[in-house]
Structures are given as structure tokens and as C-alpha cells.
PATOR-941739 format. One line per 4 residues: for each residue z, y, x of C-alpha. Coordinates in Angstrom, 1 decimal. Layout:
REM PATOR-941739
Z/Y/X  ... $
REM end
This chain:
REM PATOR-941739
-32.8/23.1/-9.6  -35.2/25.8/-9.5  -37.5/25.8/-6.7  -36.7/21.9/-5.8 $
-40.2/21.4/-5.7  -41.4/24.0/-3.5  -38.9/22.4/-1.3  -40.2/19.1/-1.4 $
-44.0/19.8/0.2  -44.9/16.8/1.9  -41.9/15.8/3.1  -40.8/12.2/2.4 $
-37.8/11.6/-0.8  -35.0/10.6/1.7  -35.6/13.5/4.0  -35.7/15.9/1.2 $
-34.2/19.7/1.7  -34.1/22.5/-0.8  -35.6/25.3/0.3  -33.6/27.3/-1.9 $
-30.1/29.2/-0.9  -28.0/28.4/0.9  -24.9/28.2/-1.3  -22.3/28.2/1.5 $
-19.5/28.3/-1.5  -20.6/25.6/-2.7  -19.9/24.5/-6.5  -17.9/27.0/-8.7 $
-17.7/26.0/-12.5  -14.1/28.0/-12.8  -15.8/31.2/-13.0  -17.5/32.3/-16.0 $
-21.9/32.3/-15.4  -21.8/35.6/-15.7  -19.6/35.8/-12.5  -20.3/32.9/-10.6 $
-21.6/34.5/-6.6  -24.8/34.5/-5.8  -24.4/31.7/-2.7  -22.5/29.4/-5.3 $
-24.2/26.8/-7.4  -22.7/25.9/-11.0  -23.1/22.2/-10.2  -24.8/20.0/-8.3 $
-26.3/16.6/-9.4  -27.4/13.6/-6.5  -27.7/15.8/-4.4  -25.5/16.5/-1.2 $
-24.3/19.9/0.1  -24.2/20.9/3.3  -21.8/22.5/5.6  -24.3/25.7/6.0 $
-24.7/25.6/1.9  -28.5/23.8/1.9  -29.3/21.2/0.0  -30.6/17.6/0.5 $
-31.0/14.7/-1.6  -27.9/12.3/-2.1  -29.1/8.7/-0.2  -29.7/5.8/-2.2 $
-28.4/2.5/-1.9  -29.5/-1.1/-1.4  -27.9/-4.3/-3.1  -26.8/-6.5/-0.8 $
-24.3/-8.8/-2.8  -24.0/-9.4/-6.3  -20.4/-9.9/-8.2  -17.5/-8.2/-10.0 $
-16.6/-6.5/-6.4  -13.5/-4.0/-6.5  -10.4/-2.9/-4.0  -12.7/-2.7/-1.1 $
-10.5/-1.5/2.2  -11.3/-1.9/5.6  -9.4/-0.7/8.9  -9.3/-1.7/12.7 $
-12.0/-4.0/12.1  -10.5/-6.0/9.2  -12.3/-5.7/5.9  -10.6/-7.5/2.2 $
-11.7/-7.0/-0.9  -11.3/-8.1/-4.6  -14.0/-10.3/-6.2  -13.6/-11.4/-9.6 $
-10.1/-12.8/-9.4  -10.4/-14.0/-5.2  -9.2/-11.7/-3.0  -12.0/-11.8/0.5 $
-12.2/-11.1/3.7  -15.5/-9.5/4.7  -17.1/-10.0/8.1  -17.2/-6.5/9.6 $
-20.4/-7.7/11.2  -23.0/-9.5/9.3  -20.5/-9.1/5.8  -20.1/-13.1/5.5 $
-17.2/-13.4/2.8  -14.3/-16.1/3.3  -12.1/-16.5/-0.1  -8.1/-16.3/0.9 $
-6.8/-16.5/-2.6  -8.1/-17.0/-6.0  -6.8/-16.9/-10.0  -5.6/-13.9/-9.3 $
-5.0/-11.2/-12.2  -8.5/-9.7/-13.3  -8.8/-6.0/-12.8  -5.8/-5.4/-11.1 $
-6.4/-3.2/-8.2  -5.6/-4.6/-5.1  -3.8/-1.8/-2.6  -3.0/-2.5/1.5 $
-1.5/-1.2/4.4  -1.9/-2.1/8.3  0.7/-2.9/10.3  0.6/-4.3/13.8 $
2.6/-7.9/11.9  -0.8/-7.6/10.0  -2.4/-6.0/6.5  0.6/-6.2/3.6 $
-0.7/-6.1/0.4  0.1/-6.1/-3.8  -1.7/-6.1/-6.9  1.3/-5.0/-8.9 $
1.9/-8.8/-9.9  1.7/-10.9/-6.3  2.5/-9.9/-2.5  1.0/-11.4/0.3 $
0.2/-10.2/3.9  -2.8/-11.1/6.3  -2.9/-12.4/9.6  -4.9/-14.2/11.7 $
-7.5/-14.7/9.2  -4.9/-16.6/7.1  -2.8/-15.0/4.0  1.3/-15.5/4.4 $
3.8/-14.4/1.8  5.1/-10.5/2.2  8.7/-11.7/2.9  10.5/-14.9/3.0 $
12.2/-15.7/-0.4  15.8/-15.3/-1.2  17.9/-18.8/-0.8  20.4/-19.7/-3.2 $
23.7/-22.0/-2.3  24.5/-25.6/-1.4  26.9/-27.6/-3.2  30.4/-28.2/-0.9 $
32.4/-31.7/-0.2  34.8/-32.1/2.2  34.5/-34.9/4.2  36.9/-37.2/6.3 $
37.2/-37.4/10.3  34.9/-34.4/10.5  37.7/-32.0/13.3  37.8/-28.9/11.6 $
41.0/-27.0/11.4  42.5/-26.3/8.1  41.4/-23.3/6.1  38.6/-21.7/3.8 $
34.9/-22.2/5.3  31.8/-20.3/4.2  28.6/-21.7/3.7  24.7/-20.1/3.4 $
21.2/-21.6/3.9  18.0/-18.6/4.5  14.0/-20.0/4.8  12.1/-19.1/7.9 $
8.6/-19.0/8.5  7.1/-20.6/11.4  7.3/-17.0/13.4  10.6/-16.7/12.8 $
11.0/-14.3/10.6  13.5/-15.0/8.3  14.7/-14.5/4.6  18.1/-13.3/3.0 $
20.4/-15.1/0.6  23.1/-15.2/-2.1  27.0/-15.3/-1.5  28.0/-17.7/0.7 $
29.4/-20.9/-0.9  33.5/-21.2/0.2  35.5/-24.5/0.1  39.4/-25.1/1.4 $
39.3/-28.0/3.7  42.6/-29.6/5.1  43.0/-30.1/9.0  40.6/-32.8/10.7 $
38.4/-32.8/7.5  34.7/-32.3/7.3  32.2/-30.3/5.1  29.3/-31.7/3.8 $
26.6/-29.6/2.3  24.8/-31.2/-0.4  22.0/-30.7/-2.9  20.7/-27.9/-0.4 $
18.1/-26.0/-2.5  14.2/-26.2/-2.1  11.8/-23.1/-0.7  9.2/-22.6/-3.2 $
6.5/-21.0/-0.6  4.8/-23.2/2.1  5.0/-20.3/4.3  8.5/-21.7/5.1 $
8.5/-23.6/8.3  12.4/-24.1/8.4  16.1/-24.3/6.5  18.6/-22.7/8.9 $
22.5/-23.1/7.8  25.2/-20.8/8.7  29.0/-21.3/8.5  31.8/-19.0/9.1 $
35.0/-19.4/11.1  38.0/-20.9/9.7  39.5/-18.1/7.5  36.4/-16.1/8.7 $
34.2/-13.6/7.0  31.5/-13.7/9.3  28.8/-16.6/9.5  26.9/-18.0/12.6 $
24.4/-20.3/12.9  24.8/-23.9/12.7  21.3/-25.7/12.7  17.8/-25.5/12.1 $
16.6/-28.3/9.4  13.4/-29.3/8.2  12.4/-28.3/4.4  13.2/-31.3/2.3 $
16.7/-31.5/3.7  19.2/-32.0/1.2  22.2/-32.8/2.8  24.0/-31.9/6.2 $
27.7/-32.8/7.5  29.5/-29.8/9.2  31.9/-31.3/12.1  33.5/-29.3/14.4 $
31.3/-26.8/16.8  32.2/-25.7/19.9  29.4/-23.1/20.2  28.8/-20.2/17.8 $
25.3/-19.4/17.0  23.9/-15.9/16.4  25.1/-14.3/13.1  23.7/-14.0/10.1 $
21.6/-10.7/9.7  20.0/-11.3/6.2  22.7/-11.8/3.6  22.1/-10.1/0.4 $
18.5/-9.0/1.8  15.6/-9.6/-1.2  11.9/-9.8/-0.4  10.3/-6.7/-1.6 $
8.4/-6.3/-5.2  5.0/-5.9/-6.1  3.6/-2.6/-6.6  0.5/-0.4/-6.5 $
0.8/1.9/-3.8  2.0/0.7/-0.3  2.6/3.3/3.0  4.3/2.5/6.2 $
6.5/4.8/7.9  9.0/4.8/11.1  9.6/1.1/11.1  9.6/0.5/6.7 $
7.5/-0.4/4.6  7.4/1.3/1.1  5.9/0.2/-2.0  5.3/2.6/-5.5 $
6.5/0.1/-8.4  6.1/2.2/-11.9  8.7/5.3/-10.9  10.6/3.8/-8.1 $
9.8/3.4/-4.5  11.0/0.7/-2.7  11.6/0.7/1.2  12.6/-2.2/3.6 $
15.0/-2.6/5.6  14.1/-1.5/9.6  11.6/-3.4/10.9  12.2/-6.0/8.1 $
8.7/-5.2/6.6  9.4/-8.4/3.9  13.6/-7.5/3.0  15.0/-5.1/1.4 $
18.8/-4.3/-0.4  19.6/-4.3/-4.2  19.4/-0.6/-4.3  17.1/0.6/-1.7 $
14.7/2.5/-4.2  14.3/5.8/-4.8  13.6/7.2/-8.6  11.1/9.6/-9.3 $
10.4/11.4/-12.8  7.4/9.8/-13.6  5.0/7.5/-11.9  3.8/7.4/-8.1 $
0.7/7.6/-7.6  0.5/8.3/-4.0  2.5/7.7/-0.9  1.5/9.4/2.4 $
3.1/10.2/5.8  3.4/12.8/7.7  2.6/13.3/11.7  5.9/15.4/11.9 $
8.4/13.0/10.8  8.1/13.0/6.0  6.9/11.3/3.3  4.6/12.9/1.1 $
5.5/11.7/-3.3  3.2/12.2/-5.6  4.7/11.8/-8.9  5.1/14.2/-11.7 $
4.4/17.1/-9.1  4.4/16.6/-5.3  7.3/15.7/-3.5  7.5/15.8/0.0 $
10.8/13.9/2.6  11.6/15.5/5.2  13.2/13.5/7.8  13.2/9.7/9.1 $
14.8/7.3/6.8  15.7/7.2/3.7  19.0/7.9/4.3  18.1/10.9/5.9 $
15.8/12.5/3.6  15.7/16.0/2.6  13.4/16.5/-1.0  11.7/19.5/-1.7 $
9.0/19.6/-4.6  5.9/21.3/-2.9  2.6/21.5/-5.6  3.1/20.9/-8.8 $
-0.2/18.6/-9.3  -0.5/15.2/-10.3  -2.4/12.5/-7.8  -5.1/10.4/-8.3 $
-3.6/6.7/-7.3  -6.3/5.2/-5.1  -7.8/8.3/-3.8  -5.8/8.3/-0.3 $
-8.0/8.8/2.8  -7.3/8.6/6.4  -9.2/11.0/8.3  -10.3/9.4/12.1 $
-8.1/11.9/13.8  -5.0/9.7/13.0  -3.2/12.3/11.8  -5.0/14.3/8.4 $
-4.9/12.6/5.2  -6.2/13.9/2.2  -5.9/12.6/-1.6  -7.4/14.0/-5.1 $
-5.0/15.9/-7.6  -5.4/16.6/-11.1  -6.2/20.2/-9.9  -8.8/19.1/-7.0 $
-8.2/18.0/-3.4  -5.4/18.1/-1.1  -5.6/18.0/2.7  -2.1/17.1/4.7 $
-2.8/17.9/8.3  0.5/16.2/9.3  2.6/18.9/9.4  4.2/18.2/6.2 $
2.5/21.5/4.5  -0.6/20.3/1.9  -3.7/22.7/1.6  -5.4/22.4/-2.0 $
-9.2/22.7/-1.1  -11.5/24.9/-3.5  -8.6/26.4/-5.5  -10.2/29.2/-6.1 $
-13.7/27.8/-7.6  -13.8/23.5/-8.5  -12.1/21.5/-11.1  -12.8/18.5/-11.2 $
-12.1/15.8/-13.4  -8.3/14.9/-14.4  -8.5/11.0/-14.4  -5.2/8.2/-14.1 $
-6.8/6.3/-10.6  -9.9/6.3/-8.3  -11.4/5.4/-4.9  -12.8/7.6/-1.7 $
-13.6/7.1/1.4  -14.4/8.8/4.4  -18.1/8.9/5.9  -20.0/10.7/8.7 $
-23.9/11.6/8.3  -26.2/13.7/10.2  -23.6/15.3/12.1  -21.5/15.8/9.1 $
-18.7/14.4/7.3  -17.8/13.7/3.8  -15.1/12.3/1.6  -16.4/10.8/-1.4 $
-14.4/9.9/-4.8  -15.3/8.0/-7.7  -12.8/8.6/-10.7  -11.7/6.2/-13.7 $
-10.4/7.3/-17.2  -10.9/11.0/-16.7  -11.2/13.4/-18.7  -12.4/17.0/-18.2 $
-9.9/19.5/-16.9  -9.4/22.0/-19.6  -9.3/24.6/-16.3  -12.9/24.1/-16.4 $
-15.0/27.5/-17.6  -15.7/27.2/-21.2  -19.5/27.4/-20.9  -20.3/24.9/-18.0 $
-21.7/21.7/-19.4  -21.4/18.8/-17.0  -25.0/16.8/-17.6  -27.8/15.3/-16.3 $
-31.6/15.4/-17.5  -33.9/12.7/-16.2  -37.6/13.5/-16.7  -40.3/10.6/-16.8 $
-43.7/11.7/-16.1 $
REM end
């Protein structure tokens, strides 16, 4: 940068400050040389620019780890990230590492989301959630049927009974499962409920049956039983238990972009975009997806009540459930998976685009920052984050697989010289 030296006079590296400009428009490499503003630079290399246009140099870093360290997030005080194949918690105080899971797929990026039932998380293969410093599975598994006897002396009345077993984990929370099993019993008979299947997950604290009426269609609880029970007898009840809630509910797939909003949880798998069922972060129906053009590659709320979708353009969903929404396509730029930061506000989020950055101050309206003068490079996923220096705040992004933007002006070279004298 000419002049960088004169700038430097005695003053030590880290402190550094062009003297030089200011360049309040910071970088413009849209705009042919010829045309580029006099306060505009044509690029900027480690260095960081400053709300009033100067100059100072970018700060280093120091190594404080060493490993194959990726999927770094951190919020409310809880920090996880990916090394090697482990996913880790980090100690948001002296960054002391605890392993939670291992043999997990290499270089798949790991993607989260808070929630007050704690941090749900996917790597496009597995799903798992955090709590308490322990991992639990995202959702209880779906429970298949028990094979039906009848039995002698058991009181029933004659008729056709229905039959279902769900998993729970030790909080409760429960899973879904198949169509009930149904067997015709004669009057003063018995039901016995055999070769009850197996949970896979050790998560599951519990096998609770259900049975219907006679002649019902509705089934109520029956008993709690301990996993490795295989068989139960079915007598007569004179008390109904509460119904069952989770029939045909599924757990929810793995994916690679996760957002919660108004009570569901909704996960980006390929084109389609999953959602929950209320307040059921870990169940969800057959066909509660929606189906983009192409894939998502972020999710986002908004303050006001919408969903922002990125797919093939951006998408945003007015309204409060899925059932409810209201699609309009907003921008037609591509996003950057992995690029979505939360500002501290709460509120603004902002994301990179094939065509720069985007800021959504909850309102459900984007603004693309630097239209007019940055393109930066297209590239299929990324990181940022947000960080406050000296009184002023960044958001910084590192891309993957990009390629230049063929917006870019025809004579701007993006390079770097390093001089050793």
C-alpha cells in the first residue's frame, strides 16, 4: 500500500495505522480502475478497515491447540466443536476439552441450534442433542408392534382391542409408533402381548403400552415397563390412562442446516425442510417437509413472525407455522451454508450470498450490503462470526470451494506479494 511505511514511524506492528486516506467506501473491485473513487481502495490485504475508512493492521494469532479442529459454535456459554471425528465440548473458561462422541464421519460439518431442552445438533448423517454436559439422542425412535394372544380368565368384554408400545426417555419425553396391533377377543378373555420389540438407543429409560377400548379407536395408557420386557398380560382396567399423543410421529432426519422457530424445530436435508411437530423438537409426521428447487443452504428467522429460505434464490415465510405460511421469493442470490451470524441485539442476522452480504434486521425485509462496489467470492459453504474490537465490530467469513465471481471487474487481480528483506 503506498505510503504504509510512512505510517508505521516508530510505532509498534500490532498498533499499526496507515496514515494514508481514509477510504470511508471501503473496497470496490466492481468498478473499472479507471473509475474506482478516490476514498475507495481496490483491495485490501491483512489489513483491517475501519469504520472512519483508516487502516490498521489485521491481528495475529497464537496457537493454543493443535488438531484437525472444525464446526466450532459457541452460545450462552456452551462451546462444541468437531475434532477429527469427536465431537467436544470446550470449557468457555480455560478451553479444557471433554470428548462426547467419537467415530464420527470425517469432514462432515457439524451444524447446531439452542434451545432452552438444550443444543440439537446434525452432521447430515447422525442427530444428537446436548444437555447437561451429556449427549442424548434428538428424538426418541419410532416403536414397532407386539405380537397378540388372547388369553383365558383375563375379564375383558368381547370385541376388537388395539394395541401400541412408544420408548421414553428418562425426562419423559416420548417417541411415536406404527399402527396399532388389533386382535378379536371373546368375553372374559385376556390379551397377552408378546415378543414386545427392543429400543435400540440407551437414551430410553422406559416401554409404555397403550390399549384401546373395546371396539375403540382411541388408545390410553396401560403401564410403564422396563426395557427388556417382552411380554405383558392385558386384564381388565378400570381406569383409563392418558391417550396416546405420538402415533405415527417419526424422529426427525439428519441434515445440515438447523433453525428454531415458534415452538419447531427445522432442519435443511438436500431440498427439503423438515419441521417438528409443536413443541415436539425430536417428532415429526410423514409429510411435514417442505420442497424447495434446489438445496438450502440457510435457514433464518425473523423477529416479526417468518422464515427466511435460502435455496435457489431467497425465499422468505410469512407467518407462524407451517401451515400458515405465505411464500414470496425476495433476492434472487444463492447463500453460503455455514455463513449465518447472530448479531448480540437478538434480533439482526446476517449471512453471505453469492452476490455479497445480506443483513435481516427482523422485519422480514433483507438489505444486501456493498451492492454497489464488493463481490466477493462465489463458494458452496463457509464460516463467520461475529467480533467486537476497539470499539468496533466485525463479522468475519472464511469461504470453501469458491470461485471468483465473474461480477468482478475484468482488471482487478486478487493477490498477495510477500517481500523478504
Amino acid at each position: 500500500m503506498p505510503g504504509s511505511e510512512r505510517g508505521r514511524s516508530g510505532v509498534p506492528d500490532e498498533k499499526w495505522e496507515s496514515t494514508e486516506g481514509p477510504w470511508p467506501k471501503g473496497i470496490n473491485n466492481r468498478t473499472a480502475d479507471r473509475h474506482v473513487p478516490f476514498d475507495a481502495l481496490r483491495n485490501a490485504v491483512n489489513v483491517e478497515l475501519r469504520n472512519d475508512g483508516g487502516v490498521r493492521r489485521r491481528p495475529g494469532f497464537t496457537e493454543i491447540a493443535t488438531g484437525n479442529y472444525h464446526s466450532l459454535w459457541c452460545e450462552n456459554d456452551i462451546a462444541l466443536v468437531m475434532k477429527g471425528d469427536a465431537l467436544t465440548a470446550l470449557s468457555t473458561t480455560d478451553l479444557s476439552e471433554t470428548t462426547l462422541l467419537t467415530n464420527l464421519s470425517l469432514g462432515n460439518r457439524m451444524v447446531y441450534q439452542y434451545t432452552p431442552l438444550g443444543v440439537y445438533f446434525s452432521n447430515g448423517v447422525i442427530t444428537g442433542r446436548y444437555v447437561n454436559g451429556a449427549v442424548r439422542g434428538w428424538g426418541v425412535e419410532h416403536a414397532n408392534r407386539p405380537v397378540l394372544s388372547q388369553t383365558a380368565n383375563g375379564g375383558l368384554d368381547a370385541g376388537t382391542y388395539q394395541v401400541a408400545i412408544t420408548y421414553t426417555f428418562a425426562d419423559g419425553e416420548e417417541g411415536g409408533t406404527t399402527t396399532a396391533a388389533a386382535i378379536t377377543i371373546s368375553s372374559g378373555g385376556g390379551i397377552q402381548a408378546a415378543v414386545i420389540p427392543q429400543p435400540a438407543s440407551l437414551d430410553v429409560a422406559s416401554i409404555e403400552l397403550y390399549v384401546s377400548a373395546t371396539n375403540g379407536a382411541v388408545l390410553y395408557h396401560y403401564g410403564s415397563y422396563a426395557v427388556g420386557t417382552t411380554t405383558v398380560i392385558i386384564n381388565r382396567s378400570t381406569t383409563l390412562g392418558r391417550e396416546l399423543s405420538t402415533q405415527f410421529l417419526y424422529p426427525m432426519p439428519a441434515g445440515n442446516v438447523i433453525e428454531e422457530f415458534n415452538g419447531r424445530l427445522y432442519i435443511a436435508v438436500g431440498n427439503l425442510v423438515w419441521f417438528s411437530e409443536p413443541f415436539r423438537y425430536g417428532q415429526r409426521k410423514a409429510d411435514s417437509f417442505m420442497m424447495f428447487p434446489d438445496t438450502v443452504s440457510i435457514l433464518s428467522r425473523a423477529a416479526n413472525g417468518g422464515l427466511h429460505v435460502v435455496a435457489d434464490q431467497h425465499y422468505y415465510l410469512a407467518g407462524g407455522a407451517p401451515a400458515d405460511f405465505s411464500m414470496s421469493a425476495i433476492l434472487d442470490h444463492r447463500g453460503v451454508r455455514g455463513t449465518l451470524v447472530k448479531l448480540p441485539d437478538g434480533i439482526t442476522r446476517a449471512w453471505v450470498t453469492d452476490k455479497g452480504m445480506v443483513t435481516s434486521s427482523g422485519s422480514g425485509q433483507l438489505e444486501v450490503q456493498l451492492r454497489d462496489t464488493l463481490f466477493i467470492d462465489e463458494a458452496t459453504e463457509g464460516a463467520a462470526l461475529y467480533t467486537e474490537r476497539d470499539g468496533e465490530t466485525f463479522i468475519v467469513a472464511s469461504l470453501r470451494d469458491g470461485q471468483q465471481s465473474v461480477a468482478v471487474a475484468g482488471d482487478f487481480v486478487d493477490a498477495e506479494v510477500i517481500r523478504r528483506s
